[in-house]
C-alpha positions as CSV (number, residue, x, y, z in Angstrom):
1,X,-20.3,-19.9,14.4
2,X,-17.0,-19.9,12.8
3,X,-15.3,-16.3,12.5
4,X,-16.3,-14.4,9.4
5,X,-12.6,-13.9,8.8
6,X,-9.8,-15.9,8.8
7,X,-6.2,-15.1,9.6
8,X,-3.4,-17.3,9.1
9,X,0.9,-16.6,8.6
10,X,3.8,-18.6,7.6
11,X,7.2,-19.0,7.5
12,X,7.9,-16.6,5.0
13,X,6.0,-13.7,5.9
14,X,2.8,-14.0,3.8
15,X,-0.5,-13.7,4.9
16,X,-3.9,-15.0,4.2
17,X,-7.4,-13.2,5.1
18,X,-10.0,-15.4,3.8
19,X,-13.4,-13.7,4.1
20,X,-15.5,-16.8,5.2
21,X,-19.1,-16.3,4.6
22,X,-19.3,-18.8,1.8
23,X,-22.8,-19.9,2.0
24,X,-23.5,-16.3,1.4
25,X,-21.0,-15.5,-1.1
26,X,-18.8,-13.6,1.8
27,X,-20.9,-10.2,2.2
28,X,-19.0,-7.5,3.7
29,X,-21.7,-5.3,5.0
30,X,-22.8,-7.0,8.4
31,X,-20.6,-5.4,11.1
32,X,-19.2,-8.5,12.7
33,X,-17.9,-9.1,9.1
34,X,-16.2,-5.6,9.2
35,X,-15.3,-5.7,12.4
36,X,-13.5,-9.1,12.2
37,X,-11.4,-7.7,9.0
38,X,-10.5,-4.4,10.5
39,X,-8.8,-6.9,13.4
40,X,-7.5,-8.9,10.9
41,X,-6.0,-5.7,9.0
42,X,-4.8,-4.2,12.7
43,X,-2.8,-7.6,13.3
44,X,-1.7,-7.4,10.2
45,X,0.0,-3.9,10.8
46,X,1.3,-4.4,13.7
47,X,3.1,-7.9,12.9
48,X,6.7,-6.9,11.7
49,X,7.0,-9.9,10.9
50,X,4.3,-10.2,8.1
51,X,6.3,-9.2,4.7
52,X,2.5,-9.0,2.8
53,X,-0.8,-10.5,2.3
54,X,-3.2,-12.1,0.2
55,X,-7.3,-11.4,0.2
56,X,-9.5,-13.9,-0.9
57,X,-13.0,-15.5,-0.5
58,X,-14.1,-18.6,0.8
59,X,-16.0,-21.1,-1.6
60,X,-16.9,-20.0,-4.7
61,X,-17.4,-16.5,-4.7
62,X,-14.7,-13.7,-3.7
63,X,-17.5,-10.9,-2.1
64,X,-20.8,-10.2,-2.6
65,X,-20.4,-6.8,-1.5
66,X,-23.5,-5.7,0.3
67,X,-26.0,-8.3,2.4
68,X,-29.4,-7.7,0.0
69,X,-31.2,-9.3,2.7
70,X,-31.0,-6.3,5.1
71,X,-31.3,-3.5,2.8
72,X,-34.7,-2.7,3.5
73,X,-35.9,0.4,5.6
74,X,-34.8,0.0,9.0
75,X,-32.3,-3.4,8.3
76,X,-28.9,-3.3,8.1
77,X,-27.0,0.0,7.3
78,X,-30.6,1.5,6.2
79,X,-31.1,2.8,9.4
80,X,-34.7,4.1,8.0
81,X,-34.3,7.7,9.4
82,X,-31.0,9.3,6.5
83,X,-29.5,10.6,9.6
84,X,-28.4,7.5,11.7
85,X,-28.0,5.4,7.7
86,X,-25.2,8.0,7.2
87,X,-23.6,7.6,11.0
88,X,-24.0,3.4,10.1
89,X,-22.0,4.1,6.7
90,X,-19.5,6.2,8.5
91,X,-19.2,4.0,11.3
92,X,-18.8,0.8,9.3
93,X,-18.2,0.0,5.8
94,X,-16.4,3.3,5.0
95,X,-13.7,2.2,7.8
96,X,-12.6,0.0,5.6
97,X,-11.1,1.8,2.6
98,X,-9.4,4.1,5.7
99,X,-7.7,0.8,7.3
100,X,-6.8,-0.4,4.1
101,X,-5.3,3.1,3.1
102,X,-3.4,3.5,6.1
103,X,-1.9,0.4,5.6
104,X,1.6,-0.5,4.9
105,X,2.0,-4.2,4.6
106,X,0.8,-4.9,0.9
107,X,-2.1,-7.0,0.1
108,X,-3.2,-8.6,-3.1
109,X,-6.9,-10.0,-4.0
110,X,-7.1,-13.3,-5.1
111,X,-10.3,-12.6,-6.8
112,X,-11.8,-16.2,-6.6
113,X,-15.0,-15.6,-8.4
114,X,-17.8,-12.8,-8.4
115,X,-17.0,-9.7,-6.9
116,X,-20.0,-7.5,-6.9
117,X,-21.0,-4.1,-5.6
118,X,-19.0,-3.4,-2.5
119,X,-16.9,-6.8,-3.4
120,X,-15.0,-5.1,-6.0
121,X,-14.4,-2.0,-4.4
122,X,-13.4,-4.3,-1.7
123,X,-11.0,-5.7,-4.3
124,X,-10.2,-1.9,-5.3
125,X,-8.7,-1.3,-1.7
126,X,-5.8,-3.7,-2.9
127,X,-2.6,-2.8,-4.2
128,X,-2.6,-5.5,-6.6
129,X,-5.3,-7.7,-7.9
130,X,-5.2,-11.1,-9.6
131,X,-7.9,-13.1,-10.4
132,X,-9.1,-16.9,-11.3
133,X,-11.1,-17.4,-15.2
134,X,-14.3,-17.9,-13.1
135,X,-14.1,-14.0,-11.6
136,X,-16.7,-11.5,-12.7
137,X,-16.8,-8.1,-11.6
138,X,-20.0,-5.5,-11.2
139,X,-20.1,-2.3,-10.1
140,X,-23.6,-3.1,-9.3
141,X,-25.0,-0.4,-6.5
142,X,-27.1,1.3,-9.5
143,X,-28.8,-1.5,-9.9
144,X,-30.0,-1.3,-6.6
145,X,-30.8,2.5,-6.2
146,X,-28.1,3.4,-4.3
147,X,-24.8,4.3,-4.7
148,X,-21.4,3.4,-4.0
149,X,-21.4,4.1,0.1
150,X,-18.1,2.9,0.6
151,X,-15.7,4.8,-1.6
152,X,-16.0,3.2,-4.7
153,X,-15.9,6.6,-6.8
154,X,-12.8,7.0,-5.9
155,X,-11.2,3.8,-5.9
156,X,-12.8,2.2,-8.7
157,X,-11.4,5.0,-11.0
158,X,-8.0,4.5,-10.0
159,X,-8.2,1.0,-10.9
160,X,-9.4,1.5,-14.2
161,X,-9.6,5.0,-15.5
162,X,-11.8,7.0,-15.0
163,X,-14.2,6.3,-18.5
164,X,-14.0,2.5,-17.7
165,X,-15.4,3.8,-13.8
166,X,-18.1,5.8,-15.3
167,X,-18.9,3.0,-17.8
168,X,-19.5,0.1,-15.0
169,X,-21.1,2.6,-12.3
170,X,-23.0,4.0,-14.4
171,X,-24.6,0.7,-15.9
172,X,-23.9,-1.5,-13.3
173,X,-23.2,-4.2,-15.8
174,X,-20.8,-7.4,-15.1
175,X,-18.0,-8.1,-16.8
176,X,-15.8,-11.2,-17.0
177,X,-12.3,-12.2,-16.1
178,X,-11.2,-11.6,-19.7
179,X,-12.2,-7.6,-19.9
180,X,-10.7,-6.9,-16.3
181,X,-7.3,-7.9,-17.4
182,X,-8.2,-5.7,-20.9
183,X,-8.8,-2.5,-18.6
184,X,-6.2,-3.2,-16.1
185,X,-8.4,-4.0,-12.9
186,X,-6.6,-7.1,-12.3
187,X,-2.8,-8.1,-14.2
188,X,-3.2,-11.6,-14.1
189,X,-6.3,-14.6,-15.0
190,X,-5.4,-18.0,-13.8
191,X,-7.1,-20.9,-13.9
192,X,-9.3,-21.5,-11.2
193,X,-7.4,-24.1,-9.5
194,X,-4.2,-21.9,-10.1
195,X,-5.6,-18.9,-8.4
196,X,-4.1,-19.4,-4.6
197,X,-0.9,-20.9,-5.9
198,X,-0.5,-18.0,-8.9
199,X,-1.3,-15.8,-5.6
200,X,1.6,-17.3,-3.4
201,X,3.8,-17.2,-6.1
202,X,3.0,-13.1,-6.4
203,X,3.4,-12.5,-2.5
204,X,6.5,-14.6,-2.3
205,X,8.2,-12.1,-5.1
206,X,7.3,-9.5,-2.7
207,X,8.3,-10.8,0.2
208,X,11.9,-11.1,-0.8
209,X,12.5,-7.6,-0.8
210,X,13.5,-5.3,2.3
211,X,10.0,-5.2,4.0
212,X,10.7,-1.3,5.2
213,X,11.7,-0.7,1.8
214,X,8.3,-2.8,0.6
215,X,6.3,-0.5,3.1
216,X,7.8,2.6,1.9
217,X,7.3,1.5,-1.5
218,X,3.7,1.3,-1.1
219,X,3.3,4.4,1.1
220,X,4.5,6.2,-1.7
221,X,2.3,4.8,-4.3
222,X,-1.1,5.7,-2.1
223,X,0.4,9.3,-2.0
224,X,0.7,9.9,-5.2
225,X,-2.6,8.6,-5.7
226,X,-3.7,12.1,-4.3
227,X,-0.6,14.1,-4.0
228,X,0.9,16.8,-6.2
229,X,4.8,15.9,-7.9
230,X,6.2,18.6,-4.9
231,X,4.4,16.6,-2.3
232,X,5.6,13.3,-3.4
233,X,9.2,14.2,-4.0
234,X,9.4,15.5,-0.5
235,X,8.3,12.3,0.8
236,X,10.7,10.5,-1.6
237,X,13.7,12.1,-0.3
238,X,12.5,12.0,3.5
239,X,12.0,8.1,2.8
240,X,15.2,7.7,0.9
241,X,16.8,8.7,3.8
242,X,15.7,6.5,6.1
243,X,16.0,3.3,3.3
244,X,19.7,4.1,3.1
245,X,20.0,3.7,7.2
246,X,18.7,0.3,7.2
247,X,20.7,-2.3,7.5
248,X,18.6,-4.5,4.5
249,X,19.9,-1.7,1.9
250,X,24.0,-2.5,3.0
251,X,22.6,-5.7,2.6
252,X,21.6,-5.2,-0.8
253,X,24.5,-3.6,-1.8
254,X,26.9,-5.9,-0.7
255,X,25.1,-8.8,-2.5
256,X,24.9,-7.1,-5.9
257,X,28.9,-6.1,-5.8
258,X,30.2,-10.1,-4.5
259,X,27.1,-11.6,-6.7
260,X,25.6,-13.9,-4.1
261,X,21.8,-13.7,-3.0
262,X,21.1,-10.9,-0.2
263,X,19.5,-11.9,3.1
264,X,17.1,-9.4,4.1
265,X,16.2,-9.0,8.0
266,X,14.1,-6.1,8.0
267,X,16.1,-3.6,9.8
């Protein structure tokens, strides 16, 4: 069987994960499906050579979230017995939004069609989100029953506000390409043979920055999803310090003053 993840780097720094379930419509609840993307995400880190990274789906659909054909009593994270469901949650699914938190290297979804349930929130763990006229997006778990096991509550709500949140968890209803970029869950709609191409473009405009700076950048951002002003200004000056060390930032400097195009090396 082919891996349910796929990993692939080039030249200029950019990475693709490609989720690749597609006859299923790329579920993320199975645990060789999460543990093949918290390798993929671990490589990822630890590659200093990889500047950022796109997430998309195989096929025609970005995630389905949750497999629906092991959520009955004793299948799949349903362990039957509350006890060992909330040890499968905690040791599973919910180790995603960690990885993707602790994470420096910056990753966009290419949102290639539905993203449902755990699919968005999967989306969610991004730091930036684009998506293709054929995306839809559900909030779904309601629907179901259940609830948002794998963070959703609190990353869908930074995504969108916390009305707009309340509004699709609470309903569960699906809304199209259109009314995600009206409520600022994704900042682009392409067409759908654009999507990959409008997502190479995005990384590449990253990727020409100083990665530490790029890194910092983004640590920051997470921070002060959660942090108070203090907190965050502490850690500005702390990384500010350390930006103005690096070589890329002479770099920078230099470039701007003789007008010429800086050559970043990451150091």
């Amino acid at each position: 069987m082919d891996s349910p993840v796929l990993y692939e780097a080039d030249a200029q720094g950019i990475v693709t994960i490609t989720l690749n379930r597609p006859e299923m419509r790329n579920p993320i609840s199975d645990p060789d499906v999460v543990e093949a993307l918290l390798a993929a995400l671990d490589r990822l880190e630890g590659d200093a050579s990889a500047r950022v990274a796109i997430l998309t789906g195989a096929g025609k659909a970005f995630s389905s979230g949750g497999n629906i054909n092991k959520m009955k009593p004793g299948a799949g994270l349903n362990a039957g017995l509350p006890a060992r469901t909330r040890g499968n949650y905690k040791r599973g699914i919910q180790l995603l939004p960690l990885a993707f938190a602790a994470l420096e290297v910056p990753v966009i979804a290419a949102v290639n069609g539905p993203a449902i349930g755990a699919g968005l929130d999967l989306a969610c763990m991004c730091d930036l989100r684009i998506a293709n006229e054929s995306a839809k997006f559900a909030e779904s778990f309601v629907k179901l029953g259940i609830i948002p096991g794998d963070g959703g509550a609190w990353l869908l709500q930074r995504a969108v506000g916390f009305a707009k949140a309340a509004e699709m968890s609470l309903t569960g209803d699906t809304i199209d390409a259109a009314e995600a970029l009206a409520c600022g869950l994704v900042s682009k709609v392409v067409p759908d043979d654009q999507l990959l191409d409008a997502a190479r473009a995005l990384a590449a405009r990253v990727a020409v920055n100083p990665p530490f700076a790029v890194r910092m950048a983004k640590r920051l951002l997470w921070e002060g999803r959660r942090s108070d002003l203090a907190t965050v200004l502490e850690m500005s000056a702390a990384m500010q310090a350390v930006a103005h060390a690096t070589s890329d930032h002479e770099e920078a400097v230099n470039a701007f003053l003789e007008k010429r195009t800086p050559v970043f090396k990451g150091d």
